[in-house]
N, C-alpha and C positions, 0 to 999 in steps of 0.2 A: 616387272619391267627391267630389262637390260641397257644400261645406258655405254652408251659408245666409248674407246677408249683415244681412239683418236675423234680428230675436227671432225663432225657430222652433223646434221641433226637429231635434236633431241625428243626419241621418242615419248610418245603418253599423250592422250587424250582429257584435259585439263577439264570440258565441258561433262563429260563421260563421268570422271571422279565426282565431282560437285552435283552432278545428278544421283549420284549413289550417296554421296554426305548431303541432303536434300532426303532422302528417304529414310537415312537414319534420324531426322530431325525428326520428322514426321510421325517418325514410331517413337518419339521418343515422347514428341506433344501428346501423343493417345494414351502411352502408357501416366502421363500425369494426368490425363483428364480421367482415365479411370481409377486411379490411385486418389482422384478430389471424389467422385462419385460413391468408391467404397466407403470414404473415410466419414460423408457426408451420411451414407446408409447406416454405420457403425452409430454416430452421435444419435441416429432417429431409432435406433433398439432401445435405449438409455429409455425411452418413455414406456415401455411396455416392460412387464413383467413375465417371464420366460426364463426356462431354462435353455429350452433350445435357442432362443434368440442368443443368451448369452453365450453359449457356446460358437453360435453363428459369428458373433462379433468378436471374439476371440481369434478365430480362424480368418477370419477381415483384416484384423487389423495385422496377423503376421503377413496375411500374403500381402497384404497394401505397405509393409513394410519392405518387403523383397519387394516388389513393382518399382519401390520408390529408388531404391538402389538399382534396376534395371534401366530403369528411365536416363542416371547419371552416365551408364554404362553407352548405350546408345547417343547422349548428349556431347560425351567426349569423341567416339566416335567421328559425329559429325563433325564437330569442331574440328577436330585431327584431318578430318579428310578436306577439308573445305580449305586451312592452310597450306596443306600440303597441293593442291592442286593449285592454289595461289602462286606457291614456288616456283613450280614444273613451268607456269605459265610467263610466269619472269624468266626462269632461265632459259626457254625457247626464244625468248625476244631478245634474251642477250646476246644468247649463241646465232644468231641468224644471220648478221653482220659479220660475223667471225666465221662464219661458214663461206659466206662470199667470199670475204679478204683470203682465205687459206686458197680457194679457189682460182682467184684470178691470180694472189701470187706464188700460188703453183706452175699454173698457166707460163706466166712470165720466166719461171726458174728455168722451166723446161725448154721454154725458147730460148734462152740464155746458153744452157747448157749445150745446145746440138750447135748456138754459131759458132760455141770456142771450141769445139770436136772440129768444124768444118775447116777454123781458121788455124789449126795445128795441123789439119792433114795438107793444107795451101802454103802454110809453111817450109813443110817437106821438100817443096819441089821451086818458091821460090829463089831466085840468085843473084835479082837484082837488090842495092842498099838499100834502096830509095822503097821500094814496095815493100821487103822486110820493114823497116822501119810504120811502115804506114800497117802493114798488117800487126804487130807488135802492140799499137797502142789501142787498136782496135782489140786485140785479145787482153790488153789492161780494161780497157772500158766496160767487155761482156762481163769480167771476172768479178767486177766491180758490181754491177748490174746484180750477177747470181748470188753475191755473198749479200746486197742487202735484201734480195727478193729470200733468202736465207733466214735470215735475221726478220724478218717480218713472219715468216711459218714459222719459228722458235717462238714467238711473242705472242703470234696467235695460240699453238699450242699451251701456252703457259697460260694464256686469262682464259683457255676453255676448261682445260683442268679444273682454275679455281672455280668457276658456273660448276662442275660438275660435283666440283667436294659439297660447294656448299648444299645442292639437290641432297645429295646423299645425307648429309646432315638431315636437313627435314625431313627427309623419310625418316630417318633414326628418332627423332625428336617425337614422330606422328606414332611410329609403333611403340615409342616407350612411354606416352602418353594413354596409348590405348593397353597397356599392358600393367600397368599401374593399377590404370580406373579395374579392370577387371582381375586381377590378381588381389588388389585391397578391399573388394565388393563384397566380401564374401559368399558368391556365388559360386558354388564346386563343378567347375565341366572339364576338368583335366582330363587325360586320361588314369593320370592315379585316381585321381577324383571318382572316374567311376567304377575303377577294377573294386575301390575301397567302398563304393555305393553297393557293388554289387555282394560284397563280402557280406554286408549289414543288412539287405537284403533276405539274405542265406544264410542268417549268422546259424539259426538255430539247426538247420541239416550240417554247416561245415562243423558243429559244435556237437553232434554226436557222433559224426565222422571221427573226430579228434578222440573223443573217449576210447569208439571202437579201438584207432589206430595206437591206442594207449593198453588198451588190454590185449592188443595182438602183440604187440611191443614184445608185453610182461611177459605172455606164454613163451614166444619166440624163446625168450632171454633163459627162462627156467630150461626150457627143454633142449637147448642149444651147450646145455650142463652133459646131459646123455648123448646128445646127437649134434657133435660139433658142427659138423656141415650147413645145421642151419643161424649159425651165429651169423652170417651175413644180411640174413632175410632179417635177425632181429637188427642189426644196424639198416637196412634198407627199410624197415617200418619205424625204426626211431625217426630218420631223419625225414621222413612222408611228416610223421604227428610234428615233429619241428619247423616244417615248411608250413605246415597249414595253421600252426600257432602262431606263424611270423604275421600269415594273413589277417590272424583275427584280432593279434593284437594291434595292429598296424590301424585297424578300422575300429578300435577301441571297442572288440566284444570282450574281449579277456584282459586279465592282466600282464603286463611286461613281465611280474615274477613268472607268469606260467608259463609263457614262453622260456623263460630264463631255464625254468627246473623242468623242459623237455629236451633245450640244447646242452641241459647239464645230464639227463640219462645217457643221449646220446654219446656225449665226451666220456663219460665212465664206462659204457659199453662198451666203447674204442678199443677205452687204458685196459680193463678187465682181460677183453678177447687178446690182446696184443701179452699182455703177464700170462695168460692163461699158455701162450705158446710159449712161453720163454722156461715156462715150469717143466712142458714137455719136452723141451729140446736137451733142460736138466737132466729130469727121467732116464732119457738115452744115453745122455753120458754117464751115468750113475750106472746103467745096465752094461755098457760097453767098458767100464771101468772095472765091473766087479768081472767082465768076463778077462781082460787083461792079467788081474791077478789070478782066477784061475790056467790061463796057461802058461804065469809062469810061475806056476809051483808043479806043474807036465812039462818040465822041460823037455823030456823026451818023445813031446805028441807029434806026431806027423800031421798030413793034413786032413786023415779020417778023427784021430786024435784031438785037435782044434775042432772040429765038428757035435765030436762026444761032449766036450769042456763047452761050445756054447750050450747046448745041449740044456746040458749039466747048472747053468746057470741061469738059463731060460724056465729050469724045473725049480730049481730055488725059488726067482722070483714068481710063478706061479703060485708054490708051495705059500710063499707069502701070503699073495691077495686071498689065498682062500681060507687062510688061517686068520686073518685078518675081521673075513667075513663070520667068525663065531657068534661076537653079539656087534652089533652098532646101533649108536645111537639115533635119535628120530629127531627131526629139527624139532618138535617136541619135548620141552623139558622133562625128565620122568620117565618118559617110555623108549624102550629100547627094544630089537628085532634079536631073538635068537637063533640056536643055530638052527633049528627046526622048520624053519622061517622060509617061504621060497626065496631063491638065492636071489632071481630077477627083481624081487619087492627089497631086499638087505643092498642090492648091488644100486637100483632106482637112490633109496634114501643117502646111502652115501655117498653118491655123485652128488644129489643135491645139496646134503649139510656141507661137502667142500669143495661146492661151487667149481665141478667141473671132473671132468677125468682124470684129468693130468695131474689136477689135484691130489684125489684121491693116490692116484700112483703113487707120489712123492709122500705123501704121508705116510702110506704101507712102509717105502722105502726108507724115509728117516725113523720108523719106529723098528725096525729090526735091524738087531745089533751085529747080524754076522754077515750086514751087509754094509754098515755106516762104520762099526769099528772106529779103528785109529786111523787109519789111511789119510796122508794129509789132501790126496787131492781129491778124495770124498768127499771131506771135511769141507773144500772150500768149493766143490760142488753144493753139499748141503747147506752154505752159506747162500750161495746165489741163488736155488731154489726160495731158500727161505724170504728174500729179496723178494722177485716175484710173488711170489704168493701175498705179501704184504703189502703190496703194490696192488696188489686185485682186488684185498679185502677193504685198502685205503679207498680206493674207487669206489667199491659196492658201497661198503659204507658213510661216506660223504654224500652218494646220492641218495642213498637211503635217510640219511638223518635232516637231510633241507626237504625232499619230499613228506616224510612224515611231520615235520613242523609245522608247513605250510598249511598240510591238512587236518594236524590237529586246530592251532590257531585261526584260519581261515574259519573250518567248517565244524567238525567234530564239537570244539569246545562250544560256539553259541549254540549248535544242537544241543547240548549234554545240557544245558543252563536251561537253555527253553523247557527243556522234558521235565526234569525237575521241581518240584514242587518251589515254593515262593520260600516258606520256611525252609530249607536246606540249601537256599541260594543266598538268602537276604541278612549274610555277613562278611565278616572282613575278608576271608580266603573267598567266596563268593564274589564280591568286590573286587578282589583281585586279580578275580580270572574273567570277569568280563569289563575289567579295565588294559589286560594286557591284551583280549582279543578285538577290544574295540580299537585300543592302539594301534594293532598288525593292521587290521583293515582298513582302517584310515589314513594311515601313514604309510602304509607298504603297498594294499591291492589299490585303494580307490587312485592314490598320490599316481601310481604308473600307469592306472587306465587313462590311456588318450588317443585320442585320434592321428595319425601322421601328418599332418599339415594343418592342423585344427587352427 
């Protein structure tokens, strides 16, 4: 309903409202005569002995406990609606007098205002004293006439106004009476209410959804070591399994930690990829540096000469990596790939053990000496390299060491306790460790499961 801003009548249908707060009544009388029926069916289980009955009256008494809470909801409704159409009814009867009064003395302004036009333009033309005179006080009289027929629209406008604040008020008053009852009912029909219904719903499909997007995550990220290009895709699946962890925790299927230690892969996969380039951009200058100094020990090179010299520096570092590639190590403590070894399975592993290409490069290059030498601006290339690079393992490693926490303390350790015999659990270190994982899970996972609006 739009109410007017000037003198008008005031729209709304008063009998209309009250017939609709009339019908919230009405539903609101049935829902208590069935909420007395159930409660009455509930006490007459109490004589029989049943399982199902009891289960039956269980299930009775919660829903006759929501009914009973529906009841109030519809109760205030009516109430709300039946005052408010009380108002609207009073302020029509206010305003209706006010509506006249603006009316006729509009009316009057208006006739007012066209005599003293008519007696200014008769002015003009007459020349006798006597009739100016007479016409003069007649144009006092109308001026007189318009400013208080004026003054009467000012006045009316000013106590229509006040009819309409106050209306507005009780709307305010009816909606936030009814928003109250139903916001404090705890009955859920938001719409968060039901994006979050429907999450709980599907907890269990969105909750292997989430694992998948947790193992696609993982590969991404390993393989994103050989194949930079898809380090994006590994950030576009972190943040998928962080979005649908926000859902689930939101609807209380998961814990806030697990949300927390998917937008913490995420944030380290960032810082990793972002160091992992900064190591490379090193690389380059390290390679463009060593070729610097071979042209100027060829002072004499022309431009085929600078050609031979990158060349020449291009084969050095070559000569590197594949020198390099004689034995390396296996993320495997103990085992190591010789030279024997196919070169793609030695080249595989050591992108992985240093987490990346660029990686690897920079290590070849800080490990040979007739490329790192004394040269100070080497030196503080291999300073910034080494930056980087501990900036990627700081990330790997911080995500690495709250994820395996969570998993050993969450799940691991009560596993390992339960599997185990009673005698190799039922002592002090025993004790210990299913006192620090009863702690994590009660204090840490159950403490952050909750619902968003709960």
């Amino acid at each position: 309903m739009e109410l007017p801003t000037t003198i008008a009548p005031i729209p709304g249908d008063p009998t209309t409202i009250r017939t609709r707060a009339s019908r919230y009544a009405r539903t609101a009388d049935a829902i208590l005569d069935s909420v007395s029926g159930l409660r009455t069916a509930i006490a007459e289980t109490r004589n029989h002995r049943s399982d199902a009955l009891d289960v039956l009256a269980e299930n009775a008494t919660a829903v006759a406990d929501k009914l009973a809470t529906l009841e109030n909801r519809y109760r205030v409704a009516s109430d709300a609606l039946g005052d408010f159409a009380t108002d609207l009814e009073t302020a029509q009867a206010q305003a209706a007098p006010i509506v006249e009064e603006q009316s006729d003395a509009q009316a009057q302004l208006t006739y007012a205002n066209g005599r003293i036009r008519e007696f200014e333009r008769q002015r003009l033309s007459i020349t006798d004293p006597t009739e100016m005179i007479d016409l003069n006080q007649q144009l006092i009289r109308m001026h007189s006439r318009a400013s208080t027929h004026q003054g009467t629209l000012s006045s009316a406008q000013t106590r229509f106004n006040t009819i309409l604040e106050t209306l507005r008020q009780s709307g305010r008053n009816a909606a936030s009476r009814f928003e109250t009852a139903t916001n404090g009912d705890g009955l859920n029909d938001s719409f968060l209410d039901n994006v979050l219904g429907w999450v709980q719903e599907n907890a269990e499909i969105l909750k292997a959804i989430r694992q998948a997007l947790q193992v696609i995550t993982a590969v991404l990220s390993v393989l994103s070591f050989v194949f930079p290009v898809l380090a994006p895709f590994a950030l576009a699946a972190g943040l998928l399994t962080a979005g649908l962890s926000l859902l689930l925790a939101a609807a209380g299927e998961i814990s806030w930690v697990d949300f927390a230690l998917d937008v913490l892969a995420v944030a380290t996969l960032g810082v990793g990829a972002i160091a992992s380039r900064g190591v490379g951009q090193v690389v380059n200058l390290m390679r463009a540096n060593r070729l610097a100094v071979v042209s100027n020990a060829l002072p004499q090179a022309s431009a085929r000469g600078f050609a031979a010299a990158s060349r020449l520096v291009t084969n050095q570092f070559d000569n590197v990596l594949s020198g390099a590639l004689t034995t390396v190590k296996t993320p495997i403590p103990g085992l190591s790939l010789g030279q024997n070894s196919p070169a793609f399975l030695r080249r595989a592993v050591e992108l992985i053990t240093a987490k990346g290409g660029s990686n690897a490069d920079f290590l070849r290059l800080l490990q040979n000496p007739t490329v790192t030498g004394s040269n100070a601006t080497i030196e503080a290339l291999t300073a910034l390299g080494q930056t980087h690079r501990f900036t990627q393992q700081l990330a790997t490693g911080t995500n690495l060491v709250f994820q395996q926490a969570d998993a050993t303390l969450g799940e691991r350790l009560p596993a390992l306790l339960d599997a185990l015999p009673d005698g190799l659990t039922d002592n002090v270190v025993g004790d210990a460790l299913n006192g620090a994982s009863d702690w994590y899970n009660d204090n840490v996972h159950q403490a952050s499961t909750w619902r968003v609006g709960s």
